[in-house]
N, C-alpha and C positions, 0 to 999 in steps of 0.2 A: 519603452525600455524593456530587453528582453530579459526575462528571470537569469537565463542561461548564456546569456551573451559573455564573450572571454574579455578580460579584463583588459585595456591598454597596457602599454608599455610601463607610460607613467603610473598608472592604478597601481600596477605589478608593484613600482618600486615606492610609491607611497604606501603600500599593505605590507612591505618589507620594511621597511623604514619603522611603521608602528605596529608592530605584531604581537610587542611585551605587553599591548592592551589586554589581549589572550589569556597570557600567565595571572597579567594584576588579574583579571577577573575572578579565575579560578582562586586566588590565590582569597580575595578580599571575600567571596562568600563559600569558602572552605569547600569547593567541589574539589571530586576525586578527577584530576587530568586524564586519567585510561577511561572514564565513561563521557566525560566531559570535551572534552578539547576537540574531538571530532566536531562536533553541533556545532560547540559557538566560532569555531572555525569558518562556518557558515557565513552564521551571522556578521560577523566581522568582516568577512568580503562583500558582504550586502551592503555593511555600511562605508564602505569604501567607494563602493560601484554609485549608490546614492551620496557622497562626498563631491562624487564627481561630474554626476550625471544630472542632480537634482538643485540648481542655484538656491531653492530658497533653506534647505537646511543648512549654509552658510551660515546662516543666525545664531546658531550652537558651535560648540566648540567640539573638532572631532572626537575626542574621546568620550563626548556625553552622547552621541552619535554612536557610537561604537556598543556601545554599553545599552542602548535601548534595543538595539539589532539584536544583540546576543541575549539578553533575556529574551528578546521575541522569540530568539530561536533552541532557547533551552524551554519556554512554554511549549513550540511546538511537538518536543521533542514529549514531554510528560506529559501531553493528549492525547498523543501516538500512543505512546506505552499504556496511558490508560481507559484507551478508548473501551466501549461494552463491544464486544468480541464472542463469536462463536467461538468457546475452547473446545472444539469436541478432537477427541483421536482419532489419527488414521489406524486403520486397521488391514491389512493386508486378508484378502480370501481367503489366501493359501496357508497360514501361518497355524500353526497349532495354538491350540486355546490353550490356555494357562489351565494346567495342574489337569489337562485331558493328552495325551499324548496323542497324536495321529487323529485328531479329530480334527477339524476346519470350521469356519463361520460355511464355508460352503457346504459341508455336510448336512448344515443344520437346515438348507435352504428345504421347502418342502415339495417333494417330487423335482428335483434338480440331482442333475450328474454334474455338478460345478463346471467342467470345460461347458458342457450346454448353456448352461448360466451362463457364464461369460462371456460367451460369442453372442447370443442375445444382447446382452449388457455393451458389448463395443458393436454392434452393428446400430442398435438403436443411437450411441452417443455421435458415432461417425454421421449416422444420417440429419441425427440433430444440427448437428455443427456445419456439416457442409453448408447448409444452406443460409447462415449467419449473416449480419453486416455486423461490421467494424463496433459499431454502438452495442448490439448484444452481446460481441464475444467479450468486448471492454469488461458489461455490465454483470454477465456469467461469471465472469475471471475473479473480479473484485467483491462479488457474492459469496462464492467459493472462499475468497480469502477471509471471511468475517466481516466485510464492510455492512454496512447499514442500509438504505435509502439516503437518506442527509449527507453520510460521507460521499455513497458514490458520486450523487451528483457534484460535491464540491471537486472532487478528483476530474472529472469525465468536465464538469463545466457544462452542465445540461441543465435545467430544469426540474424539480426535485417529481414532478408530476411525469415527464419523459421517460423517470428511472421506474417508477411502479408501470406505466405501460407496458416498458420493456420488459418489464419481470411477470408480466399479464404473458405478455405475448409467448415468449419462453418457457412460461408454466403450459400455455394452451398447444402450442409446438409439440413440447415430450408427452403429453396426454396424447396427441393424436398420433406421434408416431409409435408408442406402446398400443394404440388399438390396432394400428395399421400389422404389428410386429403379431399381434395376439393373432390376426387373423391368416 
């Protein structure tokens, strides 16, 4: 059964039919509906889809069905929010530093004319990247975004041993193409 598969006809109008499971829910453990209802919205179609797709949770009554979907997916939603996370700021080159007028993080660069810097800096990344498969740009991207090792591979569906490889290989990549760059 596919995560993403669209609902039947019939699904559609039994997920219409009991949708105020939604409301009781929010309602019975005081969540706020504007952060709330999106998620368990989810889960409630999840537990429709397995209503329907899955004979043996027959055995329950859908709304107990309903109700364990949507806590699974208000847990996933508070592991998201709370996962350990790179918080670091972006910072623009160009931008003036606080309380220095007309100065730059590029200025500060040593023996750089900032445009030199930066064409360095995108020629190296362009040469990096061209030469990618699918798994490192996946694994760079999700890097970039704060993920972990552990997350990535859960996201990616690899290997937790594949995702340190890959982050070997991409460390060893920009190391040679900055010599290659230096020389």
């Amino acid at each position: 059964m596919s995560d993403h598969a669209a609902l039947t006809r019939e699904e559609q109008e039994f997920a219409a039919e009991h949708c105020g499971l939604i409301d009781l829910h929010l309602k019975v453990n005081g969540l706020d509906p504007d952060k709330w209802w999106d998620v368990l919205v989810f889960g409630y179609l999840t537990a429709v889809r397995c209503w329907f797709r899955v004979p043996q949770v027959r055995r329950w009554a859908f709304p107990t069905i309903a109700k364990v979907k949507m806590r699974g997916a208000m847990g996933n939603q508070l592991r998201y929010e709370n996962r350990a996370m790179r918080r670091g700021q972006a910072a623009s080159l160009d931008a003036d530093l606080d309380g220095l007028e007309a100065v730059t993080l590029y200025d500060l660069l040593p023996g750089s004319s900032g445009a030199e810097e930066q064409a360095v800096f995108e020629m190296l990344m362009c040469s990096l990247a061209s030469g990618l498969t699918g798994t490192e740009k996946a694994v760079l991207r999700l890097t970039t975004e704060g993920y972990g090792r552990g997350e990535i591979a859960r996201k990616l569906g690899i290997p937790h041993q594949q995702v340190k490889d890959t982050l070997a290989v991409l460390q060893r990549r920009c190391a040679e193409e900055q010599i290659v760059e230096a020389v």
